[in-house]
Each structure stands twice: as C-alpha cells, then as structure tokens.
C-alpha positions, -999 to 999 in steps of 0.1 A, spaced: 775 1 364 778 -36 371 795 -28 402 768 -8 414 742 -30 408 761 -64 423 765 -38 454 726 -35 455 721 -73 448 744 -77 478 726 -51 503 691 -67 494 703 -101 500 718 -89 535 691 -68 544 669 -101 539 693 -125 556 693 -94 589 652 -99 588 654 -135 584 679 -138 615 653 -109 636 625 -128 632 640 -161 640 650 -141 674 616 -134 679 603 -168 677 584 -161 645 586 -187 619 594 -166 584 579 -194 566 550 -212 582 532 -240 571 500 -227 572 478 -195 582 447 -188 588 428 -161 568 402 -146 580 392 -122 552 401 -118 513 412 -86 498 382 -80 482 363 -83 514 383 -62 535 381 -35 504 345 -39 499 336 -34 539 354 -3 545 361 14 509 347 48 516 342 47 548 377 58 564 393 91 563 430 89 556 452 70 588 420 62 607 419 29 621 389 7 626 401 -14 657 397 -48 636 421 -70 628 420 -95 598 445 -118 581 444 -121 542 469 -140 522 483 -132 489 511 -120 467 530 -87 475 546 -77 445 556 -42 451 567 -27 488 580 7 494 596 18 529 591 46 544 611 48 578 592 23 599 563 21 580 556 1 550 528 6 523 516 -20 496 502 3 468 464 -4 452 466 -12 415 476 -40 389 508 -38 411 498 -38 446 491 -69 472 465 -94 453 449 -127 464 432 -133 432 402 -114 447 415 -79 441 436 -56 447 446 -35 481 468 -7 496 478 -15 533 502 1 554 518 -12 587 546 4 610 568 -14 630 559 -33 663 520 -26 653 510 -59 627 518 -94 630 
C-alpha cells in the first residue's frame, strides 16, 4: 500500500513539475508578484446567482483571488466546487469551471 501511494506522490509531483515547465514555455509566470482583482467571490456570486442557466456564459471577465482547496479534472475542464470546500477569498464561497485555452 505504501508503494501505491509513494507512486501517486510521485505522479502528482511530476504532473506539477510538467505544468510548471508549460507555463514557463508560455511566458506565464506561475508565481507572480502581484495581480490585480477586479471582483471578490462574493461579488461575482451575488451579481449573477440566479440569473444563469447551467453553462451559459455572460461575456464578462473578472479576476478574484483566493484559496482553491479542492479541484477536480474532468478532461480539459476543471471545476472548483461551492461549499465549505470550494475556492474562498474570505468573502464566500464559489463553483467555477474553466476548460483549457479559454481562462487566463
């Protein structure tokens, strides 16, 4: 079982090192100094909860900051789930998804 789980430990810490080395290639700096945000969590929620049907898109884009502390992968998409668990900047909580080649 140790095995198994050193294995994993190993595949996460490549898979990281891959993204790392991919984003470096792109010119994007995986740990900037600073970033603007536009929005908090809470405000993004606030302005649109209720008012979207499922995958609809509202053409704006807004930068918000916080701790992601729970990701699942889904091809080439991504989803942060609502919740205790989900993305938080201290102002609430939020479920966002993103797919590959679309976010920043």
């Amino acid at each position: 079982m140790t095995d198994d789980r050193e294995t994993r430990l190993d595949d996460l810490i490549a898979d990281r090192h891959a993204t790392l080395e991919r984003l470096r290639a792109q010119g994007v700096d995986p740990y900037p100094v600073g970033v603007v945000v536009t929005d908090s969590l809470a405000g993004v929620r606030d302005r649109f909860d209720g008012r979207l049907e499922p995958a609809q898109e509202t053409g704006e884009t807004v930068a918000v900051a916080g701790r992601l502390v729970l990701r699942r992968g889904h091809g080439h998409s991504a989803r942060v789930p609502a919740g205790p668990r989900g993305g938080t900047d201290g102002s609430g909580h939020l479920r966002l998804s993103s797919a590959a080649g679309v976010d920043g």
